[in-house]
C-alpha positions in Angstrom: 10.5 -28.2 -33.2 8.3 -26.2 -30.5 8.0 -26.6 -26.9 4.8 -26.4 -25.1 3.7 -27.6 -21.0 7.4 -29.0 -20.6 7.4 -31.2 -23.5 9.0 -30.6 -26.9 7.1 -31.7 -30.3 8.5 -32.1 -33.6 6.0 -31.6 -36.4 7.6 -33.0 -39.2 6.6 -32.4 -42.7 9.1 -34.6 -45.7 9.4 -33.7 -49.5 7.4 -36.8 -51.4 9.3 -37.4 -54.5 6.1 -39.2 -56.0 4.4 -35.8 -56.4 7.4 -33.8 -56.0 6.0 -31.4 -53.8 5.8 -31.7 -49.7 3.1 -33.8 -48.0 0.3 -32.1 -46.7 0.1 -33.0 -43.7 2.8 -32.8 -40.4 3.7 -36.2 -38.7 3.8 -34.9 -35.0 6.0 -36.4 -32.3 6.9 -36.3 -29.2 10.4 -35.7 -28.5 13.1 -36.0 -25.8 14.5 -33.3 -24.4 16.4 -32.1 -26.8 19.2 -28.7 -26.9 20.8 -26.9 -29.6 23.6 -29.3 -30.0 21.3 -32.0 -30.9 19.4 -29.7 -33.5 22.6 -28.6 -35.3 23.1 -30.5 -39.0 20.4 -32.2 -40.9 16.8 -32.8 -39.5 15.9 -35.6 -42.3 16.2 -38.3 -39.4 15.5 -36.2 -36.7 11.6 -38.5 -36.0 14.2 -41.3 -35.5 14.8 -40.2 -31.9 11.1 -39.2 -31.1 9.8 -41.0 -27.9 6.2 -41.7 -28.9 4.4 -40.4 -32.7 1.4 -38.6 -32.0 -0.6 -38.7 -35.8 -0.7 -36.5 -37.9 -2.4 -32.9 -38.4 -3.0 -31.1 -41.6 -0.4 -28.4 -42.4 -3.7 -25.9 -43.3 -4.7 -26.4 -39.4 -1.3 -25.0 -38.3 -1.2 -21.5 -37.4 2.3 -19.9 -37.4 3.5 -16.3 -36.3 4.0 -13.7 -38.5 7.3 -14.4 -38.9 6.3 -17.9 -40.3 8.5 -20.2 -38.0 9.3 -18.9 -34.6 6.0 -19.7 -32.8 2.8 -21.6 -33.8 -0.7 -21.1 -32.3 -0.6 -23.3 -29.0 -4.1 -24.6 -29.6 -3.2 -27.6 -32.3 -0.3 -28.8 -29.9 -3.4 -29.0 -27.3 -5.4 -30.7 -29.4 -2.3 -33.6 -30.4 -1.0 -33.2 -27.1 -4.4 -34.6 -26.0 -4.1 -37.8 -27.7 -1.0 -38.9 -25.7 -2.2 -38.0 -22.8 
């Protein structure tokens, strides 16, 4: 999950059994405003409350912070962001 101009986006990215190995690629959605209560426990189903799927983006084309998970370069939620709008 990462916030960005108000909104908050969920780039999910699930473990395919078939190759045994995650996908290469993050679905990206837009979700409702969402706080910490509603993050606690599992995030397997956490798409199903997404308010609108915005595609897909590769997981090579997603820049994260040095510490690997706390931020993530603004400019690819721009460009997904773009396609909802």
């Amino acid at each position: 999950m990462t916030s960005f101009r108000g909104r908050q986006y969920l780039f999910d990215c699930r473990f395919d059994e078939s190759i045994e190995d995650y996908a290469n690629v993050y679905q990206v959605y837009v979700m409702p405003n969402l706080d910490q209560k509603d993050l606690k426990g599992p995030w397997d189903r956490l798409s199903e409350m997404a308010k609108e799927h915005l595609g897909e983006v590769p997981v090579s084309s997603v820049q994260f912070d040095e510490s690997k998970r706390r931020a993530i370069d603004p400019e690819i939620i721009e460009e997904v962001a773009s396609k909802s709008d």
